[in-house]
PDB file of N, CA, C and O in Angstrom:
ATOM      1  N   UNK A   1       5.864   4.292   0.573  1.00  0.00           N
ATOM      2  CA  UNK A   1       5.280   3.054   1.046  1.00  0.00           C
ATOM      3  C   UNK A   1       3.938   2.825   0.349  1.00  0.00           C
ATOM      4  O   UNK A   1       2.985   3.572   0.130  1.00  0.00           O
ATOM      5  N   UNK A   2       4.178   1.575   0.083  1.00  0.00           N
ATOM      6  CA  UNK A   2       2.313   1.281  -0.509  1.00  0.00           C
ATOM      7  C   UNK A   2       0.962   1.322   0.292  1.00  0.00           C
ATOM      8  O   UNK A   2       0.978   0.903   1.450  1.00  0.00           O
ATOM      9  N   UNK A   3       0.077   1.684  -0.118  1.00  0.00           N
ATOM     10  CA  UNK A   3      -1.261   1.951   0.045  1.00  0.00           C
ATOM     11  C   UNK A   3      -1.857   0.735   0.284  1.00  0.00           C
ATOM     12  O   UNK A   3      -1.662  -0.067  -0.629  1.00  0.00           O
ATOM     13  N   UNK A   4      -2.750   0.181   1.526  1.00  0.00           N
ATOM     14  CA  UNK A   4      -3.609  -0.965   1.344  1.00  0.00           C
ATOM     15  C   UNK A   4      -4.841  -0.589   2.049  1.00  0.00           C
ATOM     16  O   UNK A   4      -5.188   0.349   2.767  1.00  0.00           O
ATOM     17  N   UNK A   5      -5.555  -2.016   1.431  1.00  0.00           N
ATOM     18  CA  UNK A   5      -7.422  -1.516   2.139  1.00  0.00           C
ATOM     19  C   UNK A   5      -6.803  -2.734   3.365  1.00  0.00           C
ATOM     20  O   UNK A   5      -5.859  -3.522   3.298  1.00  0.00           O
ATOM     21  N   UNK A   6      -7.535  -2.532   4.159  1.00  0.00           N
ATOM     22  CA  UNK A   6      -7.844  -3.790   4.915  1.00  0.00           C
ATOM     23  C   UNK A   6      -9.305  -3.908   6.161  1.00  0.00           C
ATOM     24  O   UNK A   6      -9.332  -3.060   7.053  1.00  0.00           O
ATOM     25  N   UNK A   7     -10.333  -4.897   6.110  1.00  0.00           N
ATOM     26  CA  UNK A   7     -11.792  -4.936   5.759  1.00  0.00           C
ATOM     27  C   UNK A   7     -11.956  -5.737   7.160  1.00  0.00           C
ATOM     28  O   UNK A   7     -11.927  -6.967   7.176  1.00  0.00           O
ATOM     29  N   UNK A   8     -12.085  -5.168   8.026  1.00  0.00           N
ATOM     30  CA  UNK A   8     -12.414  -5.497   9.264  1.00  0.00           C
ATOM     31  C   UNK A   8     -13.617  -6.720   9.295  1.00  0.00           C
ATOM     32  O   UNK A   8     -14.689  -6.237   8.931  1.00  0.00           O
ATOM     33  N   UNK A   9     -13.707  -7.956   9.583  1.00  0.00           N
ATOM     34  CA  UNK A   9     -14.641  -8.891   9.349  1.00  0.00           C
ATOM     35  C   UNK A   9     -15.502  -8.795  10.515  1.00  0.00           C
ATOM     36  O   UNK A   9     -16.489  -9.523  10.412  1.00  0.00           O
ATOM     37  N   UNK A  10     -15.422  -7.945  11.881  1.00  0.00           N
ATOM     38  CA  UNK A  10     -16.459  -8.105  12.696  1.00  0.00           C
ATOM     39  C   UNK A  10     -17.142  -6.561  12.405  1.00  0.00           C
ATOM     40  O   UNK A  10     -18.084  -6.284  13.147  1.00  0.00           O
ATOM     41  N   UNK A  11     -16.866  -5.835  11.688  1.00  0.00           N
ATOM     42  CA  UNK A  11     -17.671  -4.747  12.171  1.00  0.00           C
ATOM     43  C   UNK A  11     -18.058  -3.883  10.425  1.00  0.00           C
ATOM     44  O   UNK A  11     -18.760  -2.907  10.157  1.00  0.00           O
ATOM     45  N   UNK A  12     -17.132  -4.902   9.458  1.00  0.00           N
ATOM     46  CA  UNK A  12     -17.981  -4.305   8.262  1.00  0.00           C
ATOM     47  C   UNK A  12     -16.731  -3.244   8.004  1.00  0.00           C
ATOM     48  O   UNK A  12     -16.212  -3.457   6.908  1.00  0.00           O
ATOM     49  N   UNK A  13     -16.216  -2.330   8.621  1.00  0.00           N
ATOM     50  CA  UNK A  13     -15.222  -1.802   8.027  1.00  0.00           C
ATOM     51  C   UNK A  13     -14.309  -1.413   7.493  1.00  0.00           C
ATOM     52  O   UNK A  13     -13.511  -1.357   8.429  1.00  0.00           O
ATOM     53  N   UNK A  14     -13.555  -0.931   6.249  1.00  0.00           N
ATOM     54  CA  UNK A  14     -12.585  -0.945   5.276  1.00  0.00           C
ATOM     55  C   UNK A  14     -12.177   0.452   6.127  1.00  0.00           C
ATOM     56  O   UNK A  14     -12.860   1.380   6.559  1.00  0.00           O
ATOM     57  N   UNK A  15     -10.323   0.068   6.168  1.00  0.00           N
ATOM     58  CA  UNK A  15      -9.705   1.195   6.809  1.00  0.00           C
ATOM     59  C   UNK A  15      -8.058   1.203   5.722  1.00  0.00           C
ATOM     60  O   UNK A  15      -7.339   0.217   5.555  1.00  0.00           O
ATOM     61  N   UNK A  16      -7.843   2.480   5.183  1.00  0.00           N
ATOM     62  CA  UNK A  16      -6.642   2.255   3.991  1.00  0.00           C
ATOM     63  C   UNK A  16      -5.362   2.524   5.121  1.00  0.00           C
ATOM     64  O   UNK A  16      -5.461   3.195   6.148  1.00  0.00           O
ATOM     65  N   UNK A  17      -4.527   2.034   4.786  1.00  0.00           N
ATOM     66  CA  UNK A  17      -3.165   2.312   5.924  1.00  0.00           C
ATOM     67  C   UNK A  17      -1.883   2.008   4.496  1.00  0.00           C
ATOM     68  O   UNK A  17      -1.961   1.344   3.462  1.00  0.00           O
ATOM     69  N   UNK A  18      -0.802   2.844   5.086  1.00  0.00           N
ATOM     70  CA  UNK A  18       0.497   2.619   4.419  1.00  0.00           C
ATOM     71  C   UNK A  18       1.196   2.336   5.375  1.00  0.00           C
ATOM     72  O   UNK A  18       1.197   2.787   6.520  1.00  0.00           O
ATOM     73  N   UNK A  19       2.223   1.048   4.561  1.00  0.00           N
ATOM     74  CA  UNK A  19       2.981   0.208   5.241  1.00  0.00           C
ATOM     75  C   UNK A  19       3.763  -0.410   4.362  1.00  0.00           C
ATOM     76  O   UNK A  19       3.466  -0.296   3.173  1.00  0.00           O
ATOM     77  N   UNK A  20       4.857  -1.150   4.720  1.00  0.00           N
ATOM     78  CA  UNK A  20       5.913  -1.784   3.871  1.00  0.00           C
ATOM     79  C   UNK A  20       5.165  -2.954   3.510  1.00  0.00           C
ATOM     80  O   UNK A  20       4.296  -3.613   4.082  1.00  0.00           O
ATOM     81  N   UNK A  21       5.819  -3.039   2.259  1.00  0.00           N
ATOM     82  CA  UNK A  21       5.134  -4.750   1.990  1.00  0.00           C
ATOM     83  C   UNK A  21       5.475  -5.613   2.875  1.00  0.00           C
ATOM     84  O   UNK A  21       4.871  -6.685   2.819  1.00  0.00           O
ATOM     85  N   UNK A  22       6.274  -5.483   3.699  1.00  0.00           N
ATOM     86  CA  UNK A  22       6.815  -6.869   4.064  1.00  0.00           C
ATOM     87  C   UNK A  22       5.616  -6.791   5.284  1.00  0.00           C
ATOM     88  O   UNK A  22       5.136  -7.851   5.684  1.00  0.00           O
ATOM     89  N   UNK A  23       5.256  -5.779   5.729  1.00  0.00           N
ATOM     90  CA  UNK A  23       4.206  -6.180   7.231  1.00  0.00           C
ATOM     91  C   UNK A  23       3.013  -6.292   6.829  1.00  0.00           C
ATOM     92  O   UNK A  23       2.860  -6.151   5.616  1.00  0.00           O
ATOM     93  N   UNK A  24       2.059  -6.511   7.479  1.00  0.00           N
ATOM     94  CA  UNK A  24       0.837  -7.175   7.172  1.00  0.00           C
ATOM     95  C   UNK A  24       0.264  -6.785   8.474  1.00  0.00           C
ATOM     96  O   UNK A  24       0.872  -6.950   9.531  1.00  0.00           O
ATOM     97  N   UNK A  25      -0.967  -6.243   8.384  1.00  0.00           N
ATOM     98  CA  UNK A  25      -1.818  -5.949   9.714  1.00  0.00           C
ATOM     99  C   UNK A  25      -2.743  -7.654  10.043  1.00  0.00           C
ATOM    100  O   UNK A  25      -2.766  -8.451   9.106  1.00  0.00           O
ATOM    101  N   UNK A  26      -3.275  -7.956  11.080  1.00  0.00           N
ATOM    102  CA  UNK A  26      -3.741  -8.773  11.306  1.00  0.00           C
ATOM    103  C   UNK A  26      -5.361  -8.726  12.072  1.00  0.00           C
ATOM    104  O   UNK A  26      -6.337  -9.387  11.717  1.00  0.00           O
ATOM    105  N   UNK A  27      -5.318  -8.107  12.786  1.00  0.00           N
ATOM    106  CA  UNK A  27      -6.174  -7.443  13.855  1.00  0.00           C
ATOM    107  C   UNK A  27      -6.813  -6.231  13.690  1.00  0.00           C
ATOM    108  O   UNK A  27      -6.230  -5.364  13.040  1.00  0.00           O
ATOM    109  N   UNK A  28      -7.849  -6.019  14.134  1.00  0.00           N
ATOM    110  CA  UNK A  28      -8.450  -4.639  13.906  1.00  0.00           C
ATOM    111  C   UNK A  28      -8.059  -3.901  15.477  1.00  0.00           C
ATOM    112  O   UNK A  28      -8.933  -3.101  15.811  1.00  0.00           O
ATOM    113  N   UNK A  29      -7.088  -4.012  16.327  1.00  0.00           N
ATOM    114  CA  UNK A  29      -6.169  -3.608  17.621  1.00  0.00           C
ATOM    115  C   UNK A  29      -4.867  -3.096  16.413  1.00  0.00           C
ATOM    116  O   UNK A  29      -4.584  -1.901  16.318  1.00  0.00           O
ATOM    117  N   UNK A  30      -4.388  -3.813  15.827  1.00  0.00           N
ATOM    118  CA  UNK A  30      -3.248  -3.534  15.101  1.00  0.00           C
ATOM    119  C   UNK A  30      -3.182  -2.587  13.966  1.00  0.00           C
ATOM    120  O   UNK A  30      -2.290  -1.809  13.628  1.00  0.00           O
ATOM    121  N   UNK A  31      -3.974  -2.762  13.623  1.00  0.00           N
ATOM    122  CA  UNK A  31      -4.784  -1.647  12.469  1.00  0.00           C
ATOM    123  C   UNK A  31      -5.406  -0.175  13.352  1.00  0.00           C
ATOM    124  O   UNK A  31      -5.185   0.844  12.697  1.00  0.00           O
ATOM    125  N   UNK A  32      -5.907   0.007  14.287  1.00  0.00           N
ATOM    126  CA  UNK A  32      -6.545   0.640  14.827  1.00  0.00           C
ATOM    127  C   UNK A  32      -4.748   1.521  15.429  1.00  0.00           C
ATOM    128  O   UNK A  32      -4.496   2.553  14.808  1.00  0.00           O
ATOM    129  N   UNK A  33      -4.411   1.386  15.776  1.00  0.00           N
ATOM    130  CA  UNK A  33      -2.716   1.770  16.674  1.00  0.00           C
ATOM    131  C   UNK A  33      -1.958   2.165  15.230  1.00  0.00           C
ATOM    132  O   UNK A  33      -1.195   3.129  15.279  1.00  0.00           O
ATOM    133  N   UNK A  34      -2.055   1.759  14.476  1.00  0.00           N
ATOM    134  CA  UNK A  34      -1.168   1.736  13.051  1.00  0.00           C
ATOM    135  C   UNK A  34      -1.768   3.275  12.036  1.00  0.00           C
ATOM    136  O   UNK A  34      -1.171   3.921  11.175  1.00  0.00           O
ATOM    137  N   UNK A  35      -3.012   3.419  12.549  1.00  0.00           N
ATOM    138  CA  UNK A  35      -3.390   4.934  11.440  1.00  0.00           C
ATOM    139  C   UNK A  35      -4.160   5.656  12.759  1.00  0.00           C
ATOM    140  O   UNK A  35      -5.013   6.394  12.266  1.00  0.00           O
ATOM    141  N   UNK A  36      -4.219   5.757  14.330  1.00  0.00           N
ATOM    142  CA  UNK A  36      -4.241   6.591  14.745  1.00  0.00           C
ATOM    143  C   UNK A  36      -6.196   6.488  15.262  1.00  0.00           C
ATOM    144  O   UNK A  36      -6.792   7.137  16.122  1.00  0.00           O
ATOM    145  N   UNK A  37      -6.614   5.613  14.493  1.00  0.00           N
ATOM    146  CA  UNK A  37      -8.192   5.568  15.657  1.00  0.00           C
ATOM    147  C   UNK A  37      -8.500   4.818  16.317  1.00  0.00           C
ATOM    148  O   UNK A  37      -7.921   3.760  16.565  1.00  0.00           O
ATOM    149  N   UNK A  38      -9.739   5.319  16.849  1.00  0.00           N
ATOM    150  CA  UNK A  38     -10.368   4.436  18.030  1.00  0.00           C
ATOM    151  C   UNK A  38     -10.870   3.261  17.734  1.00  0.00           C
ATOM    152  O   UNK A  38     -11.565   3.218  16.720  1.00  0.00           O
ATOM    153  N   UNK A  39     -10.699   2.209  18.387  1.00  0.00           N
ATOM    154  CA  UNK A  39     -11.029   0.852  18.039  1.00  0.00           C
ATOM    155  C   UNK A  39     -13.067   1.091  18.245  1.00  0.00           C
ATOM    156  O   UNK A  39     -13.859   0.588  17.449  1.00  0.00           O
ATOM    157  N   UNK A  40     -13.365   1.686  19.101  1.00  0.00           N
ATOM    158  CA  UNK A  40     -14.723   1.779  19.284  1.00  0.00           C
ATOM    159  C   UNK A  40     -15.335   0.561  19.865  1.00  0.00           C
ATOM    160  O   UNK A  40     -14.651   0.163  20.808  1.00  0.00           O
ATOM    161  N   UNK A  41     -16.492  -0.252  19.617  1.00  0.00           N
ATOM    162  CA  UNK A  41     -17.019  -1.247  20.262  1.00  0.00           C
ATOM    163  C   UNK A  41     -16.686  -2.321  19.710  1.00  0.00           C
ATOM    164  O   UNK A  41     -17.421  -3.300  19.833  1.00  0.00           O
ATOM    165  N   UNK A  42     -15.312  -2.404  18.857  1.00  0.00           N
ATOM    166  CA  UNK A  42     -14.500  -3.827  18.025  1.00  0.00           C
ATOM    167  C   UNK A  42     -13.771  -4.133  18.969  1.00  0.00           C
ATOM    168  O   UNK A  42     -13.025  -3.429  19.649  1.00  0.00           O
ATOM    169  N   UNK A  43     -14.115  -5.797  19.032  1.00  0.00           N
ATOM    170  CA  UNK A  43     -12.934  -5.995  19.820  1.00  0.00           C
ATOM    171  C   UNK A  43     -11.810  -5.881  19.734  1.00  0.00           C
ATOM    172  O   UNK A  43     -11.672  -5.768  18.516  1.00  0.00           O
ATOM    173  N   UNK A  44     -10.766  -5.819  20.196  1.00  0.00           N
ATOM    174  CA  UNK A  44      -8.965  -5.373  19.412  1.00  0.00           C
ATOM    175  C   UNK A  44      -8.455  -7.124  18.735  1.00  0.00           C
ATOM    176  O   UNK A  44      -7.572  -7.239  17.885  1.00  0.00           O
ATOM    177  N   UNK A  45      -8.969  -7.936  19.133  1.00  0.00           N
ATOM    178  CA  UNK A  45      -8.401  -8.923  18.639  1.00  0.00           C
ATOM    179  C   UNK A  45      -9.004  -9.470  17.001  1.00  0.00           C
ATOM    180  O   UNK A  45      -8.483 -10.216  16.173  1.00  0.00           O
ATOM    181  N   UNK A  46     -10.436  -8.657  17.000  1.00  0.00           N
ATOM    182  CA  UNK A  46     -10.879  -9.314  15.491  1.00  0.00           C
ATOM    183  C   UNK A  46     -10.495  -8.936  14.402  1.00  0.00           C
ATOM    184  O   UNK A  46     -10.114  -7.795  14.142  1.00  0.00           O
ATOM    185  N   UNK A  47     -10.583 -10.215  13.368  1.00  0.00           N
ATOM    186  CA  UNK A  47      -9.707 -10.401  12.020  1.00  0.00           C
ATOM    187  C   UNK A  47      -9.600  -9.289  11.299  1.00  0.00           C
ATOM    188  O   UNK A  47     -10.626  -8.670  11.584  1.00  0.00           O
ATOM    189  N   UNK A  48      -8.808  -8.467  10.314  1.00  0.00           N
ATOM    190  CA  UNK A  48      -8.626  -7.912   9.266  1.00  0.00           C
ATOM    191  C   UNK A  48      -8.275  -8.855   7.925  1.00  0.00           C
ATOM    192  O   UNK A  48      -7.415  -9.735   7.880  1.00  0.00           O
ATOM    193  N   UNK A  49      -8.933  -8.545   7.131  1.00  0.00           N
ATOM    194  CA  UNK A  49      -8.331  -8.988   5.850  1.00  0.00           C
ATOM    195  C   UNK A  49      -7.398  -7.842   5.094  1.00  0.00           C
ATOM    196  O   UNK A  49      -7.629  -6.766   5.644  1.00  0.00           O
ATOM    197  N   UNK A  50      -6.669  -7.728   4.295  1.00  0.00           N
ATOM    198  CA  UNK A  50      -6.041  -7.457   3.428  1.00  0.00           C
ATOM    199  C   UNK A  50      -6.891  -7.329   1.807  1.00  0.00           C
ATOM    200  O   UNK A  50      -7.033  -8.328   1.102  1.00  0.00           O
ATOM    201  N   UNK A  51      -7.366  -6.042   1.418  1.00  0.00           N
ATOM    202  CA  UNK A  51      -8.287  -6.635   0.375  1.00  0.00           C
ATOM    203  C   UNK A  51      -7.438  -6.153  -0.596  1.00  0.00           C
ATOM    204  O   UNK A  51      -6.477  -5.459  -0.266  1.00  0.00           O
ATOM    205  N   UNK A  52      -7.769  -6.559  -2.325  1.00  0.00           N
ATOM    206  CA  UNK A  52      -6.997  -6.933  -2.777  1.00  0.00           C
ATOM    207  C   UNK A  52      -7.587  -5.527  -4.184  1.00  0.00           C
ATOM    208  O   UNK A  52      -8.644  -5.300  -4.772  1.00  0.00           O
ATOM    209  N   UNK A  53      -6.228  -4.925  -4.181  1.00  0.00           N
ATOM    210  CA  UNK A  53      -6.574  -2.966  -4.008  1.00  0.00           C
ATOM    211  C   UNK A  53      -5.952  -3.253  -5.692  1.00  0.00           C
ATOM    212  O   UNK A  53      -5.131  -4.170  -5.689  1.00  0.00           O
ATOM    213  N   UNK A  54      -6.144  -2.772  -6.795  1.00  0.00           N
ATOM    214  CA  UNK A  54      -5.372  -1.850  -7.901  1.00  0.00           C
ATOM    215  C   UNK A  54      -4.413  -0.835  -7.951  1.00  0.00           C
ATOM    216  O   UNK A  54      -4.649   0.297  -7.527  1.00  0.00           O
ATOM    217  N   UNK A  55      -3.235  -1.204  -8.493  1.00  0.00           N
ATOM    218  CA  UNK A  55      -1.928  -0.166  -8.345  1.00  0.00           C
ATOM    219  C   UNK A  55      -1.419   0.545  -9.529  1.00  0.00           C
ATOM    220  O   UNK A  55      -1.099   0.070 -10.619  1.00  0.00           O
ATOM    221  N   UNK A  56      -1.403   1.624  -9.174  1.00  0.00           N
ATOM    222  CA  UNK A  56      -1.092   2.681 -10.782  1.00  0.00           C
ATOM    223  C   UNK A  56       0.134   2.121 -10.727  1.00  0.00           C
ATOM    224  O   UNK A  56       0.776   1.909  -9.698  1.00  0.00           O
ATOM    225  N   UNK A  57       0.644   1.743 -12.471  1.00  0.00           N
ATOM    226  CA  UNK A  57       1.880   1.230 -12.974  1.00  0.00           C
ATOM    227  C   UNK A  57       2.448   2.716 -13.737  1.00  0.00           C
ATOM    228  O   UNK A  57       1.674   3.520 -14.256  1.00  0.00           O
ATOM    229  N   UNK A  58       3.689   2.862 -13.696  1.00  0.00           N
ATOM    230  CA  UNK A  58       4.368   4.661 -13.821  1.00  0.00           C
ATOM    231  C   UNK A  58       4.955   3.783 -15.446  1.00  0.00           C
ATOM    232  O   UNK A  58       5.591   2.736 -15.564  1.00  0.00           O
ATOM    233  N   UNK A  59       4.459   4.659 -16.423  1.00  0.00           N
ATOM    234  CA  UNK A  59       5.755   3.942 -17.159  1.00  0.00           C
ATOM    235  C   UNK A  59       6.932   5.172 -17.861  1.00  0.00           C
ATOM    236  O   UNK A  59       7.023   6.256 -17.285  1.00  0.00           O
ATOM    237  N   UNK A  60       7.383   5.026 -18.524  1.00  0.00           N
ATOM    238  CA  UNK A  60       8.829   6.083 -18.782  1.00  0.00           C
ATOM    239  C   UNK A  60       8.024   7.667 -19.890  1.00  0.00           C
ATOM    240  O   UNK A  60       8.209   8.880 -19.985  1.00  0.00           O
ATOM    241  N   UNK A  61       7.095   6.576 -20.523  1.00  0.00           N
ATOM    242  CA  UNK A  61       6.017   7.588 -21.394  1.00  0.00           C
ATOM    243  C   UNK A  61       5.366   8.960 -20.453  1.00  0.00           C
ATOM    244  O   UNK A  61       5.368  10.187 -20.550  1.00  0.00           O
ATOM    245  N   UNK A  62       4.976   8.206 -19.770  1.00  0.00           N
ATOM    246  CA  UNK A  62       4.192   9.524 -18.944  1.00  0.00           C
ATOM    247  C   UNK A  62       4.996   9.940 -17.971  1.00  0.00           C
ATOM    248  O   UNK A  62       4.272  10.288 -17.038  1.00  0.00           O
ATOM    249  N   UNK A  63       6.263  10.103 -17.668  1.00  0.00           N
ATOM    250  CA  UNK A  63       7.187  11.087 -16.979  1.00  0.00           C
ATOM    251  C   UNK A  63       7.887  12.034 -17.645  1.00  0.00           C
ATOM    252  O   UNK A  63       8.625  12.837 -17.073  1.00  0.00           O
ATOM    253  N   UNK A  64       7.640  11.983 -19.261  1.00  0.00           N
ATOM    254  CA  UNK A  64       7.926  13.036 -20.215  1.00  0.00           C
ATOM    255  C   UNK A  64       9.103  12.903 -20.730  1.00  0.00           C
ATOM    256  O   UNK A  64       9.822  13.883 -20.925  1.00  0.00           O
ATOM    257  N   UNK A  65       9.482  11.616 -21.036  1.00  0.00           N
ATOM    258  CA  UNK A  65      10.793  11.082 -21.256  1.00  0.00           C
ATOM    259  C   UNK A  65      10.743   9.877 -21.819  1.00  0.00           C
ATOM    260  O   UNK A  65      11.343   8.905 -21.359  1.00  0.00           O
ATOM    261  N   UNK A  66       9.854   9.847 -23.095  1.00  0.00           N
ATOM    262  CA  UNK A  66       9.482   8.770 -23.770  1.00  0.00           C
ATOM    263  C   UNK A  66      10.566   8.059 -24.835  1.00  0.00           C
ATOM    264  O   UNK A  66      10.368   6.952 -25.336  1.00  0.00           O
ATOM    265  N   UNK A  67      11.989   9.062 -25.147  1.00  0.00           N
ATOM    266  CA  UNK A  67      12.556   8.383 -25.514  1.00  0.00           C
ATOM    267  C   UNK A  67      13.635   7.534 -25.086  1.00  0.00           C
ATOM    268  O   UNK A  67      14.479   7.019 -25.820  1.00  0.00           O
ATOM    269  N   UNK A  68      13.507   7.394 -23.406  1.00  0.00           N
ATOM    270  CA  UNK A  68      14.434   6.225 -22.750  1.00  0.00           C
ATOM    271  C   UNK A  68      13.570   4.762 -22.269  1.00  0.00           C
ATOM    272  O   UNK A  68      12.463   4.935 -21.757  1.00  0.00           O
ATOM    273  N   UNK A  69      13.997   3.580 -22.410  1.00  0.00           N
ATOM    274  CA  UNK A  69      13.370   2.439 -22.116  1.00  0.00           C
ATOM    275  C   UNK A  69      13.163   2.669 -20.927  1.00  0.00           C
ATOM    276  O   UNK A  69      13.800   3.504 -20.285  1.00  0.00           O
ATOM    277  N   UNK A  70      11.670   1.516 -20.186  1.00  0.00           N
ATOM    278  CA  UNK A  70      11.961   1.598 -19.248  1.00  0.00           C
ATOM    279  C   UNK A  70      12.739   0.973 -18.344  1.00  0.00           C
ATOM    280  O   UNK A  70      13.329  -0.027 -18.752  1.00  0.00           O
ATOM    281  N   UNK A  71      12.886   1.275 -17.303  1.00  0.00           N
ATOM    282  CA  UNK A  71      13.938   0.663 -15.940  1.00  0.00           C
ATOM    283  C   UNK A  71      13.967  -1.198 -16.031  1.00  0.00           C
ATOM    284  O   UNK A  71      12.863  -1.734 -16.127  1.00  0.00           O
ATOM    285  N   UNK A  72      14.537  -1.612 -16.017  1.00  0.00           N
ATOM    286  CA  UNK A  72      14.815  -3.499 -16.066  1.00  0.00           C
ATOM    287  C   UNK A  72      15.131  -4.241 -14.805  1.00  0.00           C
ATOM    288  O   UNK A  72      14.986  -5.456 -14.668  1.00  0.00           O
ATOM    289  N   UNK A  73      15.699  -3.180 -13.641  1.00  0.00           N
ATOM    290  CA  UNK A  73      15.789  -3.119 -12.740  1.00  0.00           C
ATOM    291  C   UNK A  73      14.818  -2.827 -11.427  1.00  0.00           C
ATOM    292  O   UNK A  73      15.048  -3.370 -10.346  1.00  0.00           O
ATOM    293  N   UNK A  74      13.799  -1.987 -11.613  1.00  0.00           N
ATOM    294  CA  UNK A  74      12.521  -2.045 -10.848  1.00  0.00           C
ATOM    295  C   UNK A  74      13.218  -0.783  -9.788  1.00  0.00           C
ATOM    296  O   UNK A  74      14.365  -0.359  -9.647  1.00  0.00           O
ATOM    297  N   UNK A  75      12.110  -0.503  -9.255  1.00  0.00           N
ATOM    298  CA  UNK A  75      12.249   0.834  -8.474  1.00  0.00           C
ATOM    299  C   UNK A  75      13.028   2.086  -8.397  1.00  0.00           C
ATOM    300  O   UNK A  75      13.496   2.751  -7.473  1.00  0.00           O
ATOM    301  N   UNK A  76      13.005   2.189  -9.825  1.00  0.00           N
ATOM    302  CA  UNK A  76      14.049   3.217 -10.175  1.00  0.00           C
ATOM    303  C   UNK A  76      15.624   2.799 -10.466  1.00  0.00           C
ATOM    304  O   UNK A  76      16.343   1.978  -9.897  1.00  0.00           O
ATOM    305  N   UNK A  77      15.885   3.727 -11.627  1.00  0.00           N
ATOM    306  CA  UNK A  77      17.353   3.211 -12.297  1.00  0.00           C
ATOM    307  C   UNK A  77      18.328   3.930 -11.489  1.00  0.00           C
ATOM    308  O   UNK A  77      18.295   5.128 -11.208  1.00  0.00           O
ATOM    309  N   UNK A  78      19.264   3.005 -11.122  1.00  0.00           N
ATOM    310  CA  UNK A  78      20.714   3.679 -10.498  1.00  0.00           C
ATOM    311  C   UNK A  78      21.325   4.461 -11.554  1.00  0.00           C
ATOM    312  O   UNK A  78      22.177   5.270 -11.189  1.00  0.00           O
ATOM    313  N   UNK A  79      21.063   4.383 -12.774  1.00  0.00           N
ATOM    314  CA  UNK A  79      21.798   5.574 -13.448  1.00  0.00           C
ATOM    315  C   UNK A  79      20.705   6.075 -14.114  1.00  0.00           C
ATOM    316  O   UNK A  79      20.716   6.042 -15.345  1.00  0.00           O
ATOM    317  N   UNK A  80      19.771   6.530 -13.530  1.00  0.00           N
ATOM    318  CA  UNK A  80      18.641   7.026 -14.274  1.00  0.00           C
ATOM    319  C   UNK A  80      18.725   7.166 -15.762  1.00  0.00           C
ATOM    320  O   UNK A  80      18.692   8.285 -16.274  1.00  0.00           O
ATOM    321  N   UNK A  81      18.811   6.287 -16.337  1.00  0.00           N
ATOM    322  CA  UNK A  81      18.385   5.937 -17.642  1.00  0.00           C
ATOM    323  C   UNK A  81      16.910   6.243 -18.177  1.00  0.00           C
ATOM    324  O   UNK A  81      16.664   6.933 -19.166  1.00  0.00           O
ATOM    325  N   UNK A  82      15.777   5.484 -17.184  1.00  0.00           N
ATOM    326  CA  UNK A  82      14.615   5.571 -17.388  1.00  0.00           C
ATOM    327  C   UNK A  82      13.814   6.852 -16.793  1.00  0.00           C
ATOM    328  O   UNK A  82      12.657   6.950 -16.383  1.00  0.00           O
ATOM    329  N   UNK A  83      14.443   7.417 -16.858  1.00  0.00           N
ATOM    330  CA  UNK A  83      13.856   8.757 -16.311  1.00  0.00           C
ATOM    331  C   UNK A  83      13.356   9.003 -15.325  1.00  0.00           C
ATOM    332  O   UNK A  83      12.601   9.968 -15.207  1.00  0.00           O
ATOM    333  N   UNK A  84      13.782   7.821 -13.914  1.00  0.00           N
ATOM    334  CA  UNK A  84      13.500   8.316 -12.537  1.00  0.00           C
ATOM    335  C   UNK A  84      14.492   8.545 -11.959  1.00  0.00           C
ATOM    336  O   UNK A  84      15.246   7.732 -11.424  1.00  0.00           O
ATOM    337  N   UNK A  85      14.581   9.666 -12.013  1.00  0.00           N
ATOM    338  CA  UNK A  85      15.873  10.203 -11.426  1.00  0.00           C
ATOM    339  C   UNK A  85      16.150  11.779 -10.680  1.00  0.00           C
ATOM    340  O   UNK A  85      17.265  12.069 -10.247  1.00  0.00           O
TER     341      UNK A  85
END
């Protein structure tokens, strides 16, 4: 699952959580229940943003298998061609 920041707007704080892309935290209550701490003196209903993080790209070179293309298909080859396999 991917890695995200998300930047609490009432209290100043950046908290990283993994989660599917498809969900999205909203709340610093929802965020707070989702990695296990105490909400503290935030209210549970105030905003989170989603901040907008850098993602290591894998390519076929640096898995030690530079002479297969890479994947065309995305998240790994069903016939491991590209050397995730």
């Amino acid at each position: 699952m991917p890695t995200y920041d998300y930047h609490c707007v009432n209290n100043g704080q950046t908290v990283e959580v993994n989660h599917r892309m498809s969900e999205k935290m909203l709340t610093w209550g929802e965020l707070c229940e989702r990695v296990g701490i105490e909400p503290g003196q935030t209210p549970l209903e105030s905003e989170v943003q989603r901040q907008a993080t850098g993602g290591q790209v894998v390519k076929s070179t640096s898995l030690g298998n530079s002479d297969m293309p890479p994947c065309s298909v995305g998240g790994g080859c069903p016939s491991g061609g590209c050397g995730l396999h």
